[in-house]
LUMPALUM-319588 format. One record per residue: residue in one letter; residue number from 1; x, z, y of N, C-alpha, C in turn. Coordinates in steps of 0.1 Angstrom, whole numbers, plus 5000, padded with zeros to 4 digits. Example, Ala and Ser with C-alpha at 12.3 -4.5 7.8 and 13.67 -1.06 7.14 Angstrom:
% residues 2
 residu num  n.u  n.w  n.v ca.u ca.w ca.v  c.u  c.w  c.v
      A   1 5132 5078 4943 5123 5078 4955 5132 5078 4967
      S   2 5128 5071 4978 5137 5071 4989 5129 5079 5000
This chain:
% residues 246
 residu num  n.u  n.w  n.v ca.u ca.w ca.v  c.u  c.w  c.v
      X   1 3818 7873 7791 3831 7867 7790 3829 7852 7794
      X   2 3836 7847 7802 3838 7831 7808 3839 7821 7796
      X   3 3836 7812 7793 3837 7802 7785 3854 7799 7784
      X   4 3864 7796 7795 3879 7799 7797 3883 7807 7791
      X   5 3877 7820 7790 3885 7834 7783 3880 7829 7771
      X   6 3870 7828 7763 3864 7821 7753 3877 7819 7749
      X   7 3875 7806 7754 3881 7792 7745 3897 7797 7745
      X   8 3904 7805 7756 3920 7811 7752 3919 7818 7741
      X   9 3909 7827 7740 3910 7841 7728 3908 7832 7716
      X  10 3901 7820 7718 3900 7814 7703 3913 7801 7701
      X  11 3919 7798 7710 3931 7792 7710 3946 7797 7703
      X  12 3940 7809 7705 3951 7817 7704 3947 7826 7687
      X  13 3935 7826 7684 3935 7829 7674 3919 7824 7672
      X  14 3922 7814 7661 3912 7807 7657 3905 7812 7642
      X  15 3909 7823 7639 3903 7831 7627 3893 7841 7630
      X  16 3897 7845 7648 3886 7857 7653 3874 7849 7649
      X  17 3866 7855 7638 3851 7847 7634 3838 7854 7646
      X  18 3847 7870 7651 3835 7872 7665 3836 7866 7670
      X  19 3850 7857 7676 3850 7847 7691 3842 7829 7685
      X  20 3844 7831 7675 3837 7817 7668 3822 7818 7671
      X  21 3821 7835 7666 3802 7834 7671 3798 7831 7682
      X  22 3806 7836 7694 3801 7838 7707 3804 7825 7712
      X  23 3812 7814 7707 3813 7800 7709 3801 7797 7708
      X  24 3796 7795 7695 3784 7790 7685 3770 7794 7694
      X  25 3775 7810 7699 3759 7814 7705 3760 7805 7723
      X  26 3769 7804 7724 3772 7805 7741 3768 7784 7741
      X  27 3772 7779 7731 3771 7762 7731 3755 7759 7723
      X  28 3748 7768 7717 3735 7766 7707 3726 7761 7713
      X  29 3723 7758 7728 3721 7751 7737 3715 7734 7734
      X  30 3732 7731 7733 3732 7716 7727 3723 7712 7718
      X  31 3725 7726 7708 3721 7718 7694 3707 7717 7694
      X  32 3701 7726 7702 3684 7726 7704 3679 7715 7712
      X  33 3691 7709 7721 3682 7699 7728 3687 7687 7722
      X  34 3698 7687 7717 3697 7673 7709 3686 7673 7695
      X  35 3685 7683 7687 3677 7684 7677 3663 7680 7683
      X  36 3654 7685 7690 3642 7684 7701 3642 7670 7707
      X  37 3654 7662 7706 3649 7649 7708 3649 7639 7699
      X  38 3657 7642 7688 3656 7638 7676 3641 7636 7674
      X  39 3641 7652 7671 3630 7654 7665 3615 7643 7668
      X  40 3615 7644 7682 3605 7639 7688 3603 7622 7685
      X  41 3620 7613 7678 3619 7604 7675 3616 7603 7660
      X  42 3622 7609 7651 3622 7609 7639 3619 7618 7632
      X  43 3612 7628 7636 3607 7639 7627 3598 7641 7616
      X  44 3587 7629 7611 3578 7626 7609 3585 7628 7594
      X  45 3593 7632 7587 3595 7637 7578 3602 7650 7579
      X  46 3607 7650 7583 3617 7669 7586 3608 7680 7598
      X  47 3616 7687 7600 3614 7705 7609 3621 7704 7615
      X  48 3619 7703 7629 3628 7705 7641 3637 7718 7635
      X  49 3634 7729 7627 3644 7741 7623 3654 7730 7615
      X  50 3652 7725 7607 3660 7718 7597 3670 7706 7607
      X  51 3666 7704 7617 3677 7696 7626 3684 7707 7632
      X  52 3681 7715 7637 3684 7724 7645 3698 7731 7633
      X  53 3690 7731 7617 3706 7738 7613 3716 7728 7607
      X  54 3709 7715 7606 3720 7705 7607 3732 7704 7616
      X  55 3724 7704 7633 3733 7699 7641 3740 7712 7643
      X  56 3738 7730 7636 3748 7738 7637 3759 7738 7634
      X  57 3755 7728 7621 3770 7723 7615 3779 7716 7622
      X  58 3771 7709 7626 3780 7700 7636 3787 7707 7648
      X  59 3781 7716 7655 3791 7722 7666 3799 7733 7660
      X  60 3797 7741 7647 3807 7745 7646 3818 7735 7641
      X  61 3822 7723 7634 3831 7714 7633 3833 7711 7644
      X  62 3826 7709 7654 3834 7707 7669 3840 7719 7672
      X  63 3839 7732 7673 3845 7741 7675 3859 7745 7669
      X  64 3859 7738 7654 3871 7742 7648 3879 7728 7648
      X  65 3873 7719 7654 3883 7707 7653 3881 7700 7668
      X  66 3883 7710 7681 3886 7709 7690 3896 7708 7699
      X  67 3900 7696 7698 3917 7699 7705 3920 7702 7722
      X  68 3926 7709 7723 3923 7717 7737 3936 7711 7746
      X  69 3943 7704 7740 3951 7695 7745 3949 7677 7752
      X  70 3936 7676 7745 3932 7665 7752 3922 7667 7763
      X  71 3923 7656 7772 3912 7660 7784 3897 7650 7784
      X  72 3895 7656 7780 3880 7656 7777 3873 7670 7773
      X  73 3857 7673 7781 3850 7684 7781 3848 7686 7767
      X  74 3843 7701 7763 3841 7707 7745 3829 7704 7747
      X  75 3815 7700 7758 3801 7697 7758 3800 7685 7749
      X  76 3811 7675 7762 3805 7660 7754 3809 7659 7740
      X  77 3823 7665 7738 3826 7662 7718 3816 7668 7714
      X  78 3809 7677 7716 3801 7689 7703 3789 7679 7703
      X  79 3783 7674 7717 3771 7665 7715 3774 7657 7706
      X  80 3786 7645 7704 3786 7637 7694 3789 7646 7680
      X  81 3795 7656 7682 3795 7658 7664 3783 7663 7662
      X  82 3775 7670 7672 3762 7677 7665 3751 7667 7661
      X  83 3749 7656 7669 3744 7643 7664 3748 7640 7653
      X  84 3760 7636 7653 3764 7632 7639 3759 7636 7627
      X  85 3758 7652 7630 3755 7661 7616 3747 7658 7611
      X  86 3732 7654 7622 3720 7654 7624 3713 7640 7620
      X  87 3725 7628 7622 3719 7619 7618 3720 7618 7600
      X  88 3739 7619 7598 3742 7616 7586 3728 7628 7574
      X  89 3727 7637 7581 3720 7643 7569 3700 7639 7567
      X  90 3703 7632 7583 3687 7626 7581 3687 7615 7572
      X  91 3699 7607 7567 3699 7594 7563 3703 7600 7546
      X  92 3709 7613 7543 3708 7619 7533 3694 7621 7527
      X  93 3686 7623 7537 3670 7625 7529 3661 7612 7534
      X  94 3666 7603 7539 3659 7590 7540 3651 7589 7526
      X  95 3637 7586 7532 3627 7584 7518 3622 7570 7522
      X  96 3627 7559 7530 3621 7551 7530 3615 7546 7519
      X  97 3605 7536 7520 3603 7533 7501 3613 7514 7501
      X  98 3615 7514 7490 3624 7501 7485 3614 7484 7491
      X  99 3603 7486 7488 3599 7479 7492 3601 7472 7512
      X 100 3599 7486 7521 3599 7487 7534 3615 7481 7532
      X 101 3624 7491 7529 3641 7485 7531 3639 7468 7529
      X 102 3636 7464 7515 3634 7447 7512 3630 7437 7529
      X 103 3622 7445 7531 3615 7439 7540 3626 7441 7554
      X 104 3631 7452 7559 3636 7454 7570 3652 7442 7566
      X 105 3655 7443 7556 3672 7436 7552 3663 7422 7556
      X 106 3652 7419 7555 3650 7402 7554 3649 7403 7567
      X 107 3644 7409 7577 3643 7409 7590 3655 7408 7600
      X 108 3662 7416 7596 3674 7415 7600 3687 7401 7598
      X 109 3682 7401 7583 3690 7389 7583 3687 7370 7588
      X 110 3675 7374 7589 3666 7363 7593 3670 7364 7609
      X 111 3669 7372 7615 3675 7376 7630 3687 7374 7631
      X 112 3697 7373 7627 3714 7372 7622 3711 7359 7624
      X 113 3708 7353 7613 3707 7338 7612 3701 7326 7623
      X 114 3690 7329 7630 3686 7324 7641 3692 7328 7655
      X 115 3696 7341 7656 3704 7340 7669 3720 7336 7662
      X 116 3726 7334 7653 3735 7322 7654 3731 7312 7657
      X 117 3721 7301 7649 3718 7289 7650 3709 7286 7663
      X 118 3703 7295 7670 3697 7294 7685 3705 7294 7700
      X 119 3709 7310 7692 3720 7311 7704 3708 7318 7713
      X 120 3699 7325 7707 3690 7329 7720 3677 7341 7708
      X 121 3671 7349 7717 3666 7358 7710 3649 7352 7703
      X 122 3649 7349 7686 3645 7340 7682 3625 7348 7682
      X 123 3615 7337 7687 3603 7342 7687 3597 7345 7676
      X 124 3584 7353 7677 3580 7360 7665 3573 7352 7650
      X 125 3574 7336 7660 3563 7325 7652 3575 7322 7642
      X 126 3589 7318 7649 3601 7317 7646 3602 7328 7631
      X 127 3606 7342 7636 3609 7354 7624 3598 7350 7614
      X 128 3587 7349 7620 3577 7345 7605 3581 7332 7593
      X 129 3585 7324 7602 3585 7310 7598 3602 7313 7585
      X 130 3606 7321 7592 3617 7321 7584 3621 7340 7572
      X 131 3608 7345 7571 3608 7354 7569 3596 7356 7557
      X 132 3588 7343 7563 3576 7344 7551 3564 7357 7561
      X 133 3568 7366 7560 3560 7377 7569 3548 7372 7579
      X 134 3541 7382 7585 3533 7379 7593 3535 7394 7603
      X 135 3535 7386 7616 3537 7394 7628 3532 7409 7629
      X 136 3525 7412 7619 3522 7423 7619 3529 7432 7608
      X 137 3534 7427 7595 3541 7429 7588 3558 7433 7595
      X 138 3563 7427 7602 3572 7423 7613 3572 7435 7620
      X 139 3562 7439 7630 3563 7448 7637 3562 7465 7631
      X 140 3554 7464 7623 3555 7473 7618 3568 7480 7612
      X 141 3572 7467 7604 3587 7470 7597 3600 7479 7605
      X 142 3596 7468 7616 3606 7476 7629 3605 7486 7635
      X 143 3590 7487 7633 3584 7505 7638 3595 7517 7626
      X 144 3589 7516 7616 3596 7523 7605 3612 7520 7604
      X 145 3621 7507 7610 3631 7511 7612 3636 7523 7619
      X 146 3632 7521 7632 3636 7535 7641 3632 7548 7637
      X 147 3618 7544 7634 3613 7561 7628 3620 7569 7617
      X 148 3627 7559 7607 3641 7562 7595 3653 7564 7604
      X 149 3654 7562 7613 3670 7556 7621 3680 7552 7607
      X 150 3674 7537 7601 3683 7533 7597 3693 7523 7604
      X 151 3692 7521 7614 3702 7516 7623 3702 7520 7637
      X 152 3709 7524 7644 3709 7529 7658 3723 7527 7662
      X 153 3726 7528 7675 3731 7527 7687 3741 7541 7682
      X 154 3734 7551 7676 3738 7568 7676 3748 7567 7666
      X 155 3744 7562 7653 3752 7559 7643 3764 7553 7647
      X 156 3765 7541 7654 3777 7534 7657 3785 7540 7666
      X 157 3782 7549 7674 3788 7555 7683 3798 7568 7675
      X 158 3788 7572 7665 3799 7586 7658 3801 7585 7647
      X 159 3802 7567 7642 3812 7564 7630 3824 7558 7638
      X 160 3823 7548 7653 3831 7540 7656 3837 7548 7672
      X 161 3833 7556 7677 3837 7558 7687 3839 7576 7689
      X 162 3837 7579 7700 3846 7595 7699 3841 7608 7689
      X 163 3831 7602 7675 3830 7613 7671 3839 7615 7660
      X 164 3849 7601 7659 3862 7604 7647 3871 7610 7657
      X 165 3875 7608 7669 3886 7605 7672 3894 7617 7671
      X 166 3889 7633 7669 3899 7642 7667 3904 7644 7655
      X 167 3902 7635 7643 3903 7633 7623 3916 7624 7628
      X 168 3925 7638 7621 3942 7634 7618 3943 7617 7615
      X 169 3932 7613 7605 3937 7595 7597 3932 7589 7609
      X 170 3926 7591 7623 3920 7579 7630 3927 7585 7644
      X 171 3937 7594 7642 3943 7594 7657 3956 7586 7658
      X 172 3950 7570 7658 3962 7559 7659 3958 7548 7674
      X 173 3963 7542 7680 3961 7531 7689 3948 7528 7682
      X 174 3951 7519 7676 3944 7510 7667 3928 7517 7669
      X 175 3927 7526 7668 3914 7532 7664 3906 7536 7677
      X 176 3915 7540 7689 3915 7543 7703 3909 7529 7708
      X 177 3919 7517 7706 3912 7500 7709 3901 7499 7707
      X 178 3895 7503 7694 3886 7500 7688 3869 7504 7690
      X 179 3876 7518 7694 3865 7527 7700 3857 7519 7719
      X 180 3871 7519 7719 3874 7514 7737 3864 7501 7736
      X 181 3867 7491 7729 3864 7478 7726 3847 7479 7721
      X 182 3843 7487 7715 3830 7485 7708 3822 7490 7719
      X 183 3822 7499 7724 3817 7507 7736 3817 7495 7746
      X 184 3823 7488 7753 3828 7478 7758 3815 7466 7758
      X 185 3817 7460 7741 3813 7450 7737 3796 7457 7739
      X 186 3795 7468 7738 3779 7469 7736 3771 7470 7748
      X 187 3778 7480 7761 3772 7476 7770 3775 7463 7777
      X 188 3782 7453 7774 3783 7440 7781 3772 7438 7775
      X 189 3764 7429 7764 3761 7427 7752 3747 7432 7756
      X 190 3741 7448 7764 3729 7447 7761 3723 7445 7781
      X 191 3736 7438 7787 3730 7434 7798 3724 7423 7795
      X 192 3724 7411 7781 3721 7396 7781 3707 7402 7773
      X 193 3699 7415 7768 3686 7413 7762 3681 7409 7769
      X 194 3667 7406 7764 3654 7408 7771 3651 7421 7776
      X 195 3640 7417 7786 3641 7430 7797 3634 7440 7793
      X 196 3626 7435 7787 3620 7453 7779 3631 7457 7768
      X 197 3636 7455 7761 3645 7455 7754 3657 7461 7758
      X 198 3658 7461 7771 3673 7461 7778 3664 7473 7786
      X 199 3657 7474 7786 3647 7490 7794 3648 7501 7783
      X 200 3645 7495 7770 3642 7507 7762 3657 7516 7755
      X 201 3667 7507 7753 3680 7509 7754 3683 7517 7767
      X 202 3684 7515 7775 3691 7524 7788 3679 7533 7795
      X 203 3674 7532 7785 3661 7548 7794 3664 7554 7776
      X 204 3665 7552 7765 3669 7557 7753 3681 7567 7753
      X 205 3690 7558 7756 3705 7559 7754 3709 7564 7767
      X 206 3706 7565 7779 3715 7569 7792 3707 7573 7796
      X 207 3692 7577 7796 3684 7584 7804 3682 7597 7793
      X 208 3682 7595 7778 3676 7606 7770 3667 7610 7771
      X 209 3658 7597 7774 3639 7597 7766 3638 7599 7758
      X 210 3623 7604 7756 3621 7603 7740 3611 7585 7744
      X 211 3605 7585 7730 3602 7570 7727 3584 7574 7735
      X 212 3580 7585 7734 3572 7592 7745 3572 7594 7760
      X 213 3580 7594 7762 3584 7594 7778 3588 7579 7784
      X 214 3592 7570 7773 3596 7556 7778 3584 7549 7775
      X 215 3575 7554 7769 3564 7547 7769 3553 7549 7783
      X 216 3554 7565 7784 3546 7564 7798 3553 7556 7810
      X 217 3565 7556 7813 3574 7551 7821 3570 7534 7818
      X 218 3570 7528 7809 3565 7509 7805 3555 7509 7800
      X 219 3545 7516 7803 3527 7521 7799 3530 7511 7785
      X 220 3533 7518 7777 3533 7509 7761 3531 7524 7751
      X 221 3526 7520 7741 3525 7529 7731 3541 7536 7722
      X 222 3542 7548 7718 3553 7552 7711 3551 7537 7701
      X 223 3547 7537 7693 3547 7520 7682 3554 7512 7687
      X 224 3554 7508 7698 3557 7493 7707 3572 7499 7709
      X 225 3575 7511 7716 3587 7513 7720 3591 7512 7708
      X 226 3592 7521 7696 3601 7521 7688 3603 7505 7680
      X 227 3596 7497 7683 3595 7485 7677 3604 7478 7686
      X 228 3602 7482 7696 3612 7473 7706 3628 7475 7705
      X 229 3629 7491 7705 3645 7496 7703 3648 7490 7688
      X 230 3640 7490 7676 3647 7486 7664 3655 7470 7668
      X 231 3642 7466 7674 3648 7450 7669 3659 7447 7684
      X 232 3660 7451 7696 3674 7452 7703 3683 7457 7700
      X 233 3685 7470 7685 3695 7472 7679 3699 7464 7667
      X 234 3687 7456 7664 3692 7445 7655 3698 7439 7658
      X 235 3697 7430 7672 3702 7421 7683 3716 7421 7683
      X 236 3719 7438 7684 3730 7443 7692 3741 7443 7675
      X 237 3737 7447 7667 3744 7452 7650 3750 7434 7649
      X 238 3742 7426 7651 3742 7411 7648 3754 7409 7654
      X 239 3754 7412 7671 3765 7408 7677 3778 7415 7671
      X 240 3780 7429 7673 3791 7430 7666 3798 7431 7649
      X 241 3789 7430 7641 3790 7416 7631 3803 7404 7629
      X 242 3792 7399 7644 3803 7387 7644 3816 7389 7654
      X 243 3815 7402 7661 3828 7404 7663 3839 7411 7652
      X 244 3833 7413 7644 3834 7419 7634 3843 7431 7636
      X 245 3839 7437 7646 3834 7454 7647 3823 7461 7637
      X 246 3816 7458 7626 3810 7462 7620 3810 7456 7607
């Protein structure tokens, strides 16, 4: 059966739980290759099975909260909700320890504070000087940001952009602006990084590397990559902050 006939027989009756399977089996696709890239970033506490039945959740919620009246493809919604699933329940078993968080909140905010007061992305002698830390302390912290994904690019995308947008309370202008506008603000925003910085973001996010494959591609170690992506998403959280998009 065509994905068309699919999607009419379930249009038309959204209780057939066979036509919901053969949805579920015919899109399960997604959920393996987004789970498999996760994985390959942040797995180091979870089972690629255990992403894999996260992000199921997630495409059946795309499946049942798919409006077939708007024009946009059911691939790209289901990839943001199956992410979504995948992140919110990785941040559900986040074990970071209290100490690492202490450390990552002073990093960040120390970085907030100097690219106000600089106006420019602030050096590592700089972060120490105002952080107390030492460069190694520093980098590591930022390694273990991304390896948690306590802050990403992914998160902001499917709290602020199209992974609400089919939820009755956010189908307003306002929230359409908003999405339009952050999306906007971020790729303007990561044309002004630094160039490795601005590499690891758009071979990340628009190529769908892993932090493995962008390392052989900028001969740098997974460590270095993920150290680099945390602190350009710090960069990036800072700016819209003060646009006060976040």
């Amino acid at each position: 059966m065509s994905s068309e006939d699919l999607w009419e027989k379930y249009r038309l009756n959204n209780n057939d739980m066979e036509i919901k399977k053969l949805l579920i089996e015919k899109y399960i696709y997604l959920v393996k290759i987004i789970a498999g890239r996760l994985y390959s970033n942040y797995g180091g506490n979870t089972e690629y099975e255990d992403l894999v039945s996260y992000g199921i959740f997630g495409l059946i919620d795309a499946i049942e909260k798919f409006d077939f009246d708007r024009e946009i493809k059911f691939e790209s919604y289901a990839r943001i909700r199956v992410k979504g699933a995948i992140i919110d329940n990785l941040r559900k078993y986040d074990i970071l320890p209290r100490s690492v968080r202490k450390k990552a909140k002073d990093i960040e905010t120390a970085t907030s504070k100097l690219l106000n007061k600089l106006n420019r992305e602030p050096t590592m002698k700089e972060l120490e000087d105002q952080t107390g830390l030492n460069s190694n302390d520093i980098n590591k912290t930022l390694g273990d940001l991304s390896l948690f994904n306590i802050v990403s690019l992914d998160e902001i995308a499917c709290t602020l952009g199209e992974y609400n947008f089919n939820d009755p309370k956010n189908d307003t202008p306002e929230i359409s602006v908003l999405g339009a506008e952050t999306k906007k603000l971020i790729s303007q925003n990561i044309k002004n990084l630094p160039r490795k910085e601005q590499m690891v973001i758009s071979l990340y996010y628009y190529d769908e590397l892993t932090y493995k494959e962008i390392g052989n591609v900028m001969g740098l170690t997974e460590s270095r990559i993920s150290q680099i992506h945390s602190k350009a998403i710090v960069m990036l959280k800072n700016i819209l902050k003060k646009e006060g998009i976040i």
